[in-house]
VOFITI-5962 format. One line per field, with one value per residue (C-alpha): residue number from 0; residue in one letter; chain; z, x, y. Coordinates in pm, 1 decimal, m for minus. Last residue first. Example, Ala and Ser with C-alpha at 12.3 -4.5 7.8 and 13.67 -1.06 7.14 Angstrom:
REM residues 2
n <- (1 / 0)
res <- (S / A)
chain <- (A / A)
z <- (714.0 / 780.0)
x <- (1367.0 / 1230.0)
y <- (m106.0 / m450.0)
END
This chain:
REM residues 390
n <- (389 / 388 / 387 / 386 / 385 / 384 / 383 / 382 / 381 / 380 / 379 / 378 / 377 / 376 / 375 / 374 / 373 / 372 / 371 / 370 / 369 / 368 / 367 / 366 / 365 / 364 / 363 / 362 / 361 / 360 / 359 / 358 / 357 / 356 / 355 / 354 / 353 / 352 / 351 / 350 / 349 / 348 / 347 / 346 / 345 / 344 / 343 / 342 / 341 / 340 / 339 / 338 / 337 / 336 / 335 / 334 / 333 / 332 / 331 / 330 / 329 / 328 / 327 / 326 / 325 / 324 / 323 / 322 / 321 / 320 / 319 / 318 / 317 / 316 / 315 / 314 / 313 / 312 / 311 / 310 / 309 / 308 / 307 / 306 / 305 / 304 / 303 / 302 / 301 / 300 / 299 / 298 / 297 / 296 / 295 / 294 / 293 / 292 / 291 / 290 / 289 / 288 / 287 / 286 / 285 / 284 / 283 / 282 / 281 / 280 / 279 / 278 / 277 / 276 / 275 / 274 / 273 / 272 / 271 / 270 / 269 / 268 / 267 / 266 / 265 / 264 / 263 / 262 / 261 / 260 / 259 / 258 / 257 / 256 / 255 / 254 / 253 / 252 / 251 / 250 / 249 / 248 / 247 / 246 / 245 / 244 / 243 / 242 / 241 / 240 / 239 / 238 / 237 / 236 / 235 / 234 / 233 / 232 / 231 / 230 / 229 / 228 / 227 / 226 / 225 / 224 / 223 / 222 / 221 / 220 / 219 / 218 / 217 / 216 / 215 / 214 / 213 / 212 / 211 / 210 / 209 / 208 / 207 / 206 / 205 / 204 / 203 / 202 / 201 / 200 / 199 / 198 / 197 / 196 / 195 / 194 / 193 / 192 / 191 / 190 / 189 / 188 / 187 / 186 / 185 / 184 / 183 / 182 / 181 / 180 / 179 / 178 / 177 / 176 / 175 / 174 / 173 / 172 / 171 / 170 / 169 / 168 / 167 / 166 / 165 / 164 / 163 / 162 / 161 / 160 / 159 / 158 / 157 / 156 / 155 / 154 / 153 / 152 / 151 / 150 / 149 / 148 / 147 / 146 / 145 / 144 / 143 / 142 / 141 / 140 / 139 / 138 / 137 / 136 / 135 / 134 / 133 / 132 / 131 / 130 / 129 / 128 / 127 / 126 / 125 / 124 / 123 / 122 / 121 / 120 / 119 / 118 / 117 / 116 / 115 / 114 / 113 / 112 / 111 / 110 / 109 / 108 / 107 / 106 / 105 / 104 / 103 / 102 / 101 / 100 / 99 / 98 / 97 / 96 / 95 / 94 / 93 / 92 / 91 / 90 / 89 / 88 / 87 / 86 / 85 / 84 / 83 / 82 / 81 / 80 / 79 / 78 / 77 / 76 / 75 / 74 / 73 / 72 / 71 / 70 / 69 / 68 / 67 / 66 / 65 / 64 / 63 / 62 / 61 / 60 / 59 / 58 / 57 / 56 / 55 / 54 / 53 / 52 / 51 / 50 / 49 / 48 / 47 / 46 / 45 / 44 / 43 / 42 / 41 / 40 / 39 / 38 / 37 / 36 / 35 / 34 / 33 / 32 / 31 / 30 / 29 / 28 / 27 / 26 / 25 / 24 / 23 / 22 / 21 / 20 / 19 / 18 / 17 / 16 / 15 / 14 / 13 / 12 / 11 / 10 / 9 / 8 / 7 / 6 / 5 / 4 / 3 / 2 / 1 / 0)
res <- (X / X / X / X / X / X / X / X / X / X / X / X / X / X / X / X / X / X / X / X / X / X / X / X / X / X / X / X / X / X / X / X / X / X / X / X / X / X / X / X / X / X / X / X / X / X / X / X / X / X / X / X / X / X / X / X / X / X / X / X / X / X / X / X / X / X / X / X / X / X / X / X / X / X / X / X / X / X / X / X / X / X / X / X / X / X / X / X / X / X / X / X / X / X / X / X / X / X / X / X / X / X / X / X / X / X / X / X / X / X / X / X / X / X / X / X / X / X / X / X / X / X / X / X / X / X / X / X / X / X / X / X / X / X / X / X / X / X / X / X / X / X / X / X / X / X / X / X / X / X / X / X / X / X / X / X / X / X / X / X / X / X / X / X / X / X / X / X / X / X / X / X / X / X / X / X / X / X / X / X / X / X / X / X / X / X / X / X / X / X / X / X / X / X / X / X / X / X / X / X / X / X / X / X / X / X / X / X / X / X / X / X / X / X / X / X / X / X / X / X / X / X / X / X / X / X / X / X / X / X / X / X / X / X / X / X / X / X / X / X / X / X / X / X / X / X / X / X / X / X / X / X / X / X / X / X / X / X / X / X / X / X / X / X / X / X / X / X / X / X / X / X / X / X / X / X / X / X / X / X / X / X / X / X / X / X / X / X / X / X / X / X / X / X / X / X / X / X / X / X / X / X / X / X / X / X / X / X / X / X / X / X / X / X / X / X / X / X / X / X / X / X / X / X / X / X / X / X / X / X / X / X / X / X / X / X / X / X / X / X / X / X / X / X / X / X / X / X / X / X / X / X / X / X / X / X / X / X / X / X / X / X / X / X / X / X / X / X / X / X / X / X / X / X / X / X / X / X / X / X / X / X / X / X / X / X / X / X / X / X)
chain <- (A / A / A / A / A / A / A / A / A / A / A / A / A / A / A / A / A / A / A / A / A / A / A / A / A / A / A / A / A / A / A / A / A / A / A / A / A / A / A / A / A / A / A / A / A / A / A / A / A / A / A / A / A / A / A / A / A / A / A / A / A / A / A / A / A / A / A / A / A / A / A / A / A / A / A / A / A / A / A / A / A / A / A / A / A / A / A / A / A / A / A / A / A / A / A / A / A / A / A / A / A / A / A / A / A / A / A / A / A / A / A / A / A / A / A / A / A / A / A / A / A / A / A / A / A / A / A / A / A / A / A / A / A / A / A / A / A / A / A / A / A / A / A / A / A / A / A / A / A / A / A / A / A / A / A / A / A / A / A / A / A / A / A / A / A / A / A / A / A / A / A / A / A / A / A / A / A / A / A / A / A / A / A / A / A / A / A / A / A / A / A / A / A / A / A / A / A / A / A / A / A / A / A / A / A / A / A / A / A / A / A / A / A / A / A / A / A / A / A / A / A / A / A / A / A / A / A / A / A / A / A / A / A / A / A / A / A / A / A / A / A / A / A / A / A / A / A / A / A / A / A / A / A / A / A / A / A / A / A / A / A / A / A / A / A / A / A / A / A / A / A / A / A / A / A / A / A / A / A / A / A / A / A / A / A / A / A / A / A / A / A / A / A / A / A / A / A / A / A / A / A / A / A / A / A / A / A / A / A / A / A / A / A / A / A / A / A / A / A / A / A / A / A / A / A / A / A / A / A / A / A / A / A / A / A / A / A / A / A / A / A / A / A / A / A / A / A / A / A / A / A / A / A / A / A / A / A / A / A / A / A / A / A / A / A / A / A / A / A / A / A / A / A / A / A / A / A / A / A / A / A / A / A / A / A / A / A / A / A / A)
z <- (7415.9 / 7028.5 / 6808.9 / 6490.0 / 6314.0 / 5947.2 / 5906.1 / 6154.0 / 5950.0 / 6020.2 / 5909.9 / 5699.3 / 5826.3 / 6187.7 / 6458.3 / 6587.7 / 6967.7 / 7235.9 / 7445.1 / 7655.2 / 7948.5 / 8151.2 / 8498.2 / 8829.1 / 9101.2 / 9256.8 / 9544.0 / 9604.1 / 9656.3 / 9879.8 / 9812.4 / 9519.9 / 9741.4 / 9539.9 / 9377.8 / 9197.7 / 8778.8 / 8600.1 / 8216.3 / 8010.7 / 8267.3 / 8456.1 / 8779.9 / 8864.6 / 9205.1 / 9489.3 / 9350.9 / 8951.7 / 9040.3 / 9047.7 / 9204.0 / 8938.9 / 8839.1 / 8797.4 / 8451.6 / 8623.3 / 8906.8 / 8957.7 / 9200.3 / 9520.6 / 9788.1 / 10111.0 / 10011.0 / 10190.8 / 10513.3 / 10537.2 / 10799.6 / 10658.9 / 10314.5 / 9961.2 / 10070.3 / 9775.7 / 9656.5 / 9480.3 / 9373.1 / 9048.3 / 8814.7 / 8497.7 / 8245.2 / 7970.4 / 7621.3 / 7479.6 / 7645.5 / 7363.2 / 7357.1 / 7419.2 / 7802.9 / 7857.3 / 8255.5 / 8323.4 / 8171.0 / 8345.0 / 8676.5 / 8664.2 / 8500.7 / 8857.7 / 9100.6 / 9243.6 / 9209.5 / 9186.7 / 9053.3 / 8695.7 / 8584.1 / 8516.8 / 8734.9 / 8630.9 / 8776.3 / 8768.4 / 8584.0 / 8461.5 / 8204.1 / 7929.5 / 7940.4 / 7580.2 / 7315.3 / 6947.4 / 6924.4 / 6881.6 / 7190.7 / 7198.1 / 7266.6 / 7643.2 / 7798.2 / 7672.6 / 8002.6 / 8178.6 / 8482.4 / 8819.8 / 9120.6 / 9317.8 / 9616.8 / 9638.7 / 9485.9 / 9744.9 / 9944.5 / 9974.3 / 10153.7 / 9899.5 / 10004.8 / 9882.4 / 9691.7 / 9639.9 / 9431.2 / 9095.7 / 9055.8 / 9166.8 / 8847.6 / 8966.9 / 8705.8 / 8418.9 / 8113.3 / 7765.7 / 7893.1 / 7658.6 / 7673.2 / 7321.8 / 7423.6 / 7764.1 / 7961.1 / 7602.9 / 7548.7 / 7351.2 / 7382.3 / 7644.3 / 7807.3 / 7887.0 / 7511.6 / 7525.3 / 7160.4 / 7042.2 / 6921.7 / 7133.3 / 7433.8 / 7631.6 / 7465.6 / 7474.9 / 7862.2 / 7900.6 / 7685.7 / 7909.7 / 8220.8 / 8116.9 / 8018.1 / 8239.8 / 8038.8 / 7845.4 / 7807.2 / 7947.6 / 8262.2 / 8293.2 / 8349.8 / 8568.2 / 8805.3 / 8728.5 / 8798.9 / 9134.7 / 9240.7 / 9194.2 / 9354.1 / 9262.4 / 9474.9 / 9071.7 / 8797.2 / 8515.0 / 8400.9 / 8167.3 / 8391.5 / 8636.2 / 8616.3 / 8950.1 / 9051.3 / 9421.4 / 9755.3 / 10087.4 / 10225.7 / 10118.4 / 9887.8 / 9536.2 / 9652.4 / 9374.8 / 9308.9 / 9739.0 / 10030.6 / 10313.5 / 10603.2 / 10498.4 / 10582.1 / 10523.1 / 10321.2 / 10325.2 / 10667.6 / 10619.0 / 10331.8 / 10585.1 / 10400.3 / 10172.0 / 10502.6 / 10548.0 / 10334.2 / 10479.6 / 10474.1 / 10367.1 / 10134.0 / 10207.3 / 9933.9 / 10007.8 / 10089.2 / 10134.8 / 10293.1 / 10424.7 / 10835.5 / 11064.0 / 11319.7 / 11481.2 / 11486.5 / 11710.2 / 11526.5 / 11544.4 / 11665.4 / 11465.3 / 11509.3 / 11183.2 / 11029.7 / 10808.1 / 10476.8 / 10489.9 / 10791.2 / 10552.8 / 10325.3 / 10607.4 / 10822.5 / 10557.1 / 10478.2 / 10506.0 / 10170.7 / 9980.6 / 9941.1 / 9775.1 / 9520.5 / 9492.5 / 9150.9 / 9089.1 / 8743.8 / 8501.9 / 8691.0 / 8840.2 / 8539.7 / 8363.0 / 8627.1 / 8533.5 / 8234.1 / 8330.8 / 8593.5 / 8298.2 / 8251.8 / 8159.3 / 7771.1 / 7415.8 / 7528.8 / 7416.7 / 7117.2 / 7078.8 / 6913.5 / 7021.1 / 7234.1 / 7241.7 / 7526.8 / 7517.0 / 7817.1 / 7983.6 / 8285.7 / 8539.2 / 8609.5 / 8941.5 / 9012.0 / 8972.4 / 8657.0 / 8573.8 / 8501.2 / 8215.9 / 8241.9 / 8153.9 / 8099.4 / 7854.6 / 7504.3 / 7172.1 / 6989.0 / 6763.2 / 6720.8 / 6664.6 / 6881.7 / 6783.0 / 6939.1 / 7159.4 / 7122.8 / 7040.1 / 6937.5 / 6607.1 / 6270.1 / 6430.2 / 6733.7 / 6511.6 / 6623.1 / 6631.8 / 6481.3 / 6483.0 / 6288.6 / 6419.6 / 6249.8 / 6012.0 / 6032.7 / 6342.1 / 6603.4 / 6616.0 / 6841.4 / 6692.1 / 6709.2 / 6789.2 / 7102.5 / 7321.7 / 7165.3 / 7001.8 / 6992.9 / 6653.5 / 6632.4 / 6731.3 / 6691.5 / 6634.7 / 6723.2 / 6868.9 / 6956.7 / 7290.9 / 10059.1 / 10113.8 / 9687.5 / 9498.3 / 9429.6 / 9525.7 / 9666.1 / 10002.3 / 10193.2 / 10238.9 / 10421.2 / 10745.6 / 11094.6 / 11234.0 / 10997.6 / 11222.5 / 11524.1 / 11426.2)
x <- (10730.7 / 10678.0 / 10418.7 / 10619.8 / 10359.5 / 10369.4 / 10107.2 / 9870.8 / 9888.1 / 10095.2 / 9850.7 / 9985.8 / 9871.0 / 9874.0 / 9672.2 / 9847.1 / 9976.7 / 9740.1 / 9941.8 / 9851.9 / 9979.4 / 10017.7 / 10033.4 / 10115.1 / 9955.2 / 10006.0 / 10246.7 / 10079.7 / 10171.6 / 9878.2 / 9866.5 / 9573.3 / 9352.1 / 9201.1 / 8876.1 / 8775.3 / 8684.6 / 8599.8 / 8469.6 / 8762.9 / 8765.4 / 9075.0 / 8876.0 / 8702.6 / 8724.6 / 8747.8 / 8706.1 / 8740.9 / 9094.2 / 9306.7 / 9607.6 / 9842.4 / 9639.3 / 9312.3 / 9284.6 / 9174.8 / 9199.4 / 9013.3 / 9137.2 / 8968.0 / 8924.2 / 8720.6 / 8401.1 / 8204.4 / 8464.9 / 8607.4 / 8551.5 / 8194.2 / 8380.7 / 8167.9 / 8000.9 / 8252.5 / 8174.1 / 8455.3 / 8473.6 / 8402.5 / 8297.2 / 8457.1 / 8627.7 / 8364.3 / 8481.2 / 8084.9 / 7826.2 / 7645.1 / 7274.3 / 6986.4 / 6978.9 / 7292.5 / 7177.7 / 7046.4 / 7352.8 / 7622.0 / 7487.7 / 7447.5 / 7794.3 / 7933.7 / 7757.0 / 8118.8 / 8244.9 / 8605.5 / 8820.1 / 8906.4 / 9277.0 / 9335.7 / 9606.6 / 9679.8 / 9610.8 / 9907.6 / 9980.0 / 9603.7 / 9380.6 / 9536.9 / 9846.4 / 9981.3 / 9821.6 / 9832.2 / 9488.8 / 9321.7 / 9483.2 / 9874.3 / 9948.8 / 10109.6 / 10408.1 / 10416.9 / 10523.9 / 10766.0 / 10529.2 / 10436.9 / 10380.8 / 10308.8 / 10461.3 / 10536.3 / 10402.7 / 10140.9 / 10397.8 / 10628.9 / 10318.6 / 10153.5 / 9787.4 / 9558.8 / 9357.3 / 9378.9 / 9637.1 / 9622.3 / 9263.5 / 9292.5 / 9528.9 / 9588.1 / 9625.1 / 9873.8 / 9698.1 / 9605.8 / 9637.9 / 9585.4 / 9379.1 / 9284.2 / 9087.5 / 9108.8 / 8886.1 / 8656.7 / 8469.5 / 8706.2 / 9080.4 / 9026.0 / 8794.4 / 8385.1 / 8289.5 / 8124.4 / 8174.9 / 8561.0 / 8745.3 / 9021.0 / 8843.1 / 9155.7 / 9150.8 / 8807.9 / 8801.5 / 9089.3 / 8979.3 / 8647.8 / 8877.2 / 9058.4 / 9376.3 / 9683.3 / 9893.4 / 10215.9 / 10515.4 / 10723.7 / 10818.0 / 10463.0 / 10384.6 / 10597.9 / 10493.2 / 10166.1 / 10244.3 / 10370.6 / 10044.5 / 9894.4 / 10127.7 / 10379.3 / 10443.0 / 10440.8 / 10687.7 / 10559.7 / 10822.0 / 11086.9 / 11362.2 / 11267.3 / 11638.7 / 11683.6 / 11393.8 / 11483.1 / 11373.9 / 11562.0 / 11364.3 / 10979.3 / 10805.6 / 10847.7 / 11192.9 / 11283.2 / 10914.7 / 10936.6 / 10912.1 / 11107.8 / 10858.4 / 10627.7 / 10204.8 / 10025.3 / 9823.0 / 9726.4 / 9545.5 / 9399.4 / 9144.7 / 8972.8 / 8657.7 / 8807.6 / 8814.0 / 9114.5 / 9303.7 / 9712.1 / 10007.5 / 9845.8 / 9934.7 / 10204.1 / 10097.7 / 10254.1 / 10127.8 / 10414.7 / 10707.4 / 10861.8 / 10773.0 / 10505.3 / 10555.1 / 10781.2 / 10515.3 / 10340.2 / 10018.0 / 9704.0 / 9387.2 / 9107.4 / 8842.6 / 8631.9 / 8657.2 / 9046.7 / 9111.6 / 9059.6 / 9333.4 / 9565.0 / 9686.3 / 9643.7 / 9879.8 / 10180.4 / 10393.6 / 10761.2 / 10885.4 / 11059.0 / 10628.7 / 10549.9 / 10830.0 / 11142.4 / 11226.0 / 11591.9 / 11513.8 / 11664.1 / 11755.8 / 11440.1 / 11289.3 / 11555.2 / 11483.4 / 11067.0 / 11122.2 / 11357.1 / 11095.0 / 10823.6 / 10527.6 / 10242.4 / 10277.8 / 10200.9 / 10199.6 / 9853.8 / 9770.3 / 9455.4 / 9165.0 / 8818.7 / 8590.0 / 8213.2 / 8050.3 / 7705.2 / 7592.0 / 7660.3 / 7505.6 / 7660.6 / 8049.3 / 7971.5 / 7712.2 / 7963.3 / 7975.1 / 7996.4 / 7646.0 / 7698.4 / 7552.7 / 7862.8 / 8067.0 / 8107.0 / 7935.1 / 8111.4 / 8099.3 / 8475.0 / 8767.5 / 9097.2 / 9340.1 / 9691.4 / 9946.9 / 10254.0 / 10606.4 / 10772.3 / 10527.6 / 10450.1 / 10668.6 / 11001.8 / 10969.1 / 10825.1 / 10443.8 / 10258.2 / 9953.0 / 9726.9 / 9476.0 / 9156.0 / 8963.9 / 8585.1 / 8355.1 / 8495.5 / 8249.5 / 7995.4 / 7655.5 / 7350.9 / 7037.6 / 6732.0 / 6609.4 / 6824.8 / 7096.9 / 7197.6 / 7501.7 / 7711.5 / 7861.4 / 8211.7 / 8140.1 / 8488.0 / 8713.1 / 8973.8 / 9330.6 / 9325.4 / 9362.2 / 9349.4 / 9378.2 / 9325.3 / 9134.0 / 8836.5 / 8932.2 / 9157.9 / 9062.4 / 9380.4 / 9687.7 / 9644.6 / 9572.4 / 9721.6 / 10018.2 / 10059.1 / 10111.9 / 10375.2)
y <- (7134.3 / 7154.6 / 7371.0 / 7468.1 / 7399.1 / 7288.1 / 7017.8 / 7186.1 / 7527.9 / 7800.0 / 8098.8 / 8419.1 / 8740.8 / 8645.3 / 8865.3 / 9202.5 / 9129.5 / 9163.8 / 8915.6 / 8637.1 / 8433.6 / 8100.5 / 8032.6 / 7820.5 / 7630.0 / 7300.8 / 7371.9 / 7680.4 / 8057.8 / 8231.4 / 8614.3 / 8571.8 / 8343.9 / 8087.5 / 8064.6 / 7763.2 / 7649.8 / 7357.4 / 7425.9 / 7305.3 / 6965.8 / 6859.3 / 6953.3 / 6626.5 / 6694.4 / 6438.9 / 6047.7 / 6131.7 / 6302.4 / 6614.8 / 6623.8 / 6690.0 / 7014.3 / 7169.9 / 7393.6 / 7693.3 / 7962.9 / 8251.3 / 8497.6 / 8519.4 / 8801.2 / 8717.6 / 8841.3 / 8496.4 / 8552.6 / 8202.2 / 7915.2 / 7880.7 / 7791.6 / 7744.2 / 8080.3 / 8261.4 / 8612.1 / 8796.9 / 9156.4 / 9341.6 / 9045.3 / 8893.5 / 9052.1 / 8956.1 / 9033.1 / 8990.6 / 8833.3 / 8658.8 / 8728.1 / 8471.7 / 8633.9 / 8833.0 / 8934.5 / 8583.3 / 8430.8 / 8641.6 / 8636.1 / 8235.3 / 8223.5 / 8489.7 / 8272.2 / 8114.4 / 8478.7 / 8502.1 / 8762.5 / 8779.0 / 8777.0 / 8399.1 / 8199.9 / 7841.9 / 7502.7 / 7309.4 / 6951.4 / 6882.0 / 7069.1 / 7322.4 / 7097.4 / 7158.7 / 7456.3 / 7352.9 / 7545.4 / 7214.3 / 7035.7 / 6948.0 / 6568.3 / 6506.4 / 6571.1 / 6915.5 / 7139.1 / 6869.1 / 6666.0 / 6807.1 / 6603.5 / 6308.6 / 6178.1 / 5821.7 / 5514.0 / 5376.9 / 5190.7 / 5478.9 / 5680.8 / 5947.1 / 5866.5 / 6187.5 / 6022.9 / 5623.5 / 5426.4 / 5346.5 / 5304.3 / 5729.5 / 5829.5 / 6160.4 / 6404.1 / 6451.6 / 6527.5 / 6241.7 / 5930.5 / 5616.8 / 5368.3 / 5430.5 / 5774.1 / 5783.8 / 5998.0 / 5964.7 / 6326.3 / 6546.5 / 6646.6 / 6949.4 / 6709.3 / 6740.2 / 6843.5 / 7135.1 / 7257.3 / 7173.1 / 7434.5 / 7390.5 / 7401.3 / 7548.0 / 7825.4 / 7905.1 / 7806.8 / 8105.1 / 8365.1 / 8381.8 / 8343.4 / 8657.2 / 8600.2 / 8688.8 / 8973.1 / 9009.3 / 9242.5 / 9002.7 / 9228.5 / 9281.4 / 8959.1 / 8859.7 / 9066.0 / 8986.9 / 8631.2 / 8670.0 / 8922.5 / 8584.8 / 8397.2 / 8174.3 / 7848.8 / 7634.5 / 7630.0 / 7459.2 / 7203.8 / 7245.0 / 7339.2 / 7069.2 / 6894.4 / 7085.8 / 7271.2 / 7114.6 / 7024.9 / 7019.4 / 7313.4 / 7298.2 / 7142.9 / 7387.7 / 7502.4 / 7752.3 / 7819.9 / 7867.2 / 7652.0 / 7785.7 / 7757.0 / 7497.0 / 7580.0 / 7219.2 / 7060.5 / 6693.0 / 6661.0 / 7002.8 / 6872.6 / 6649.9 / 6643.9 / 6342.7 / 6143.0 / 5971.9 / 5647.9 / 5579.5 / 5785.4 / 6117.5 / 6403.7 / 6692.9 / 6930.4 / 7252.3 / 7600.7 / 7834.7 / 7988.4 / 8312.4 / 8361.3 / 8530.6 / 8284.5 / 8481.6 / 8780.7 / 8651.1 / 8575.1 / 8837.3 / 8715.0 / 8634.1 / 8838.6 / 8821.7 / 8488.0 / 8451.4 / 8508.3 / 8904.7 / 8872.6 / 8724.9 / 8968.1 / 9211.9 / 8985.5 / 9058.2 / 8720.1 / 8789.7 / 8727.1 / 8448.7 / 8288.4 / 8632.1 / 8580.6 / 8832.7 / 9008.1 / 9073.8 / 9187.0 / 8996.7 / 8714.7 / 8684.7 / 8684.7 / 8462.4 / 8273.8 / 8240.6 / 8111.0 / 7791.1 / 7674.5 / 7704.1 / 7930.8 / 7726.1 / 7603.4 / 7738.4 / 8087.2 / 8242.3 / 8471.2 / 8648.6 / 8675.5 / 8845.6 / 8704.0 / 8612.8 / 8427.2 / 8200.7 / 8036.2 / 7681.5 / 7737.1 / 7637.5 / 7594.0 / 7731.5 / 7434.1 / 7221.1 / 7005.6 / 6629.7 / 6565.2 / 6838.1 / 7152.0 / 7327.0 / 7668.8 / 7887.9 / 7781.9 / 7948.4 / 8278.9 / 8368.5 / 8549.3 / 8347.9 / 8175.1 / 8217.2 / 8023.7 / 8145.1 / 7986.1 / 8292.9 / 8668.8 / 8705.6 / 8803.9 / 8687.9 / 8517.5 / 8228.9 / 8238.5 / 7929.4 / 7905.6 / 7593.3 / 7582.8 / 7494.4 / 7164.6 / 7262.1 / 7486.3 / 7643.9 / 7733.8 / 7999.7 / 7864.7 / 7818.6 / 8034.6 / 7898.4 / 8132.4 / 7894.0 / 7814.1 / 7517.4 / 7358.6 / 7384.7 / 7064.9 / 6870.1 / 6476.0 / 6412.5 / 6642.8 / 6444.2 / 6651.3 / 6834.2 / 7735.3 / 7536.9 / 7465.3 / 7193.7 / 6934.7 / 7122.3 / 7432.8 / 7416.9 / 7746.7 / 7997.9 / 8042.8 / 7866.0 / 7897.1 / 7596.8 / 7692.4 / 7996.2 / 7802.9 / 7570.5)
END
């Protein structure tokens, strides 16, 4: 149909058209001398009881550590790698499942970006200066959805696996005949940004920043390229869900290649330092800052040998990735990369890995976790005693 000729959004990366071993964890160096703060010694994990600190959210203390990369691996937005301080926090345990987000809607009657009308504003900014208005027909509930490929195509030729589905919603995740049923536990994805605000509030929580975000998901661990450490997989054994591309080759999703791919349950795989599951892989997840693919470089040159402390990220978004897309069009931050995310197109299951996305565009791949500013623990849970679980 017409409108999905125009699209949503700009695909990003691996994504959108839009941890456990701590060996060899040390205090990198700064420049100037001084070393970074990380734990002496393994995180605790802290896992609130409902009671005394808020359910099923771990407790990740104050401290300095490395943002970013200069790894081989990283995109020149994940670069440099500069000292960040935050303060502590606690963060849900897992994204936002299915099951979590109806009692929302249950609760409040809430309707999704993708279950409403879209609003041409919202998309206009998206779009290169003088793009015609759509009939207004085509102007229709729905969202981005991966589709994949039948056979091998370029990896340029992002459009061939995404498309625009009338109908698709969280409840409807591809489109009109698809189902959240038996999915209760898994992340639910098609949420906007504005989605997960909503949410938000209702919860009494808030997105993290990104800086709370990659400190999270490190797990205590100093620049080491995974969430779990440095080894893809440690033990031959798989540690997020992304796609396995010696399996079969990105984006083919034909019967003969294995079928579509998609999310997993929230925990599938071991818990990184903080106790925290799926920090990388499954669905990339909102943050609060907006998008600026030169915001690190900004923030290192301006903070110098300093820490930058608390960042909230920049004031508007800047993005020349896209020629097809205004270079301010607005962009939320996304991170963590998702189900699709492989070593052949965009290595995004990484700490440091990070892409804009338009904040009205609901995705097939894309959901959230939050924070709260609750009071810090008195007594820690330690490792042995966590009541981490899926």
């Amino acid at each position: 149909m017409a409108f999905s000729k125009i699209g949503r959004a700009t695909v990003l990366g691996c994504g959108a058209v839009l941890v456990g071993a701590l060996a060899g964890m040390a205090a990198a160096r700064l420049s100037g001398g001084e070393a970074a703060q990380t734990p002496a010694g393994p995180p605790v994990v802290t896992i609130g009881d409902g009671v005394s600190a808020p359910a099923n959210m771990a407790w990740v203390p104050p401290g300095v550590f490395l943002m970013g990369s200069d790894s081989t691996m990283a995109q020149p937005n994940e670069k440099p790698a500069h000292p960040v301080k935050v303060g502590g926090f606690w963060i849900d345990v897992t994204h936002v499942t299915n099951d979590q987000f109806a009692k929302f809607v249950q609760d409040t009657g809430y309707v999704t970006t993708a279950e409403r009308k879209p609003e041409w504003e919202t998309i206009r900014v998206q779009l290169p200066p003088g793009t015609p208005e759509p009939p207004d027909e085509v102007l229709v509930p729905g969202a981005m959805v991966f589709v994949g490929t039948e056979g091998p195509t370029s990896l340029s030729e992002y459009w061939r696996w995404w498309r625009f589905v009338p109908g698709a919603s969280w409840r409807h995740p591809q489109g009109p005949g698809s189902s959240i049923q038996e999915k209760g536990d898994h992340p639910v994805v098609q949420v906007s940004y504005a989605d997960a605000q909503a949410y938000a509030k209702w919860a009494g929580k808030r997105l993290p920043t990104e800086a709370e975000w990659e400190y999270a998901a490190r797990g205590g661990l100093e620049q080491a390229t995974y969430v779990w450490g440095d080894e893809l997989m440690p033990d031959g054994q798989r540690q997020a869900n992304y796609w396995d591309a010696d399996q079969r080759a990105f984006p083919v999703i034909s019967p003969e290649a294995g079928g579509a791919a998609g999310t997993q349950a929230a925990g599938t795989f071991p818990p990184n330092g903080y106790g925290l599951y799926d920090m990388t892989g499954n669905a990339w997840q909102w943050v609060s800052d907006w998008y600026r693919a030169d915001f690190f470089a900004m923030q290192a040159k301006r903070a110098g040998k300093v820490p930058v402390e608390q960042p909230a990220g920049p004031s508007e978004s800047y993005d020349p990735s896209d020629a097809s897309v205004p270079a301010n069009a607005p962009k939320r931050v996304i991170r963590g990369g998702s189900f699709l995310c492989n070593e052949s197109y965009c290595l995004s299951y990484r700490p440091s890995a990070r892409q804009g996305a338009d904040p009205y565009s609901p995705m097939s791949h894309v959901g959230f976790r939050l924070v709260s500013d609750a009071p810090a623990p008195v007594v820690p849970v330690t490792a042995a005693s966590s009541s981490a679980t899926r």
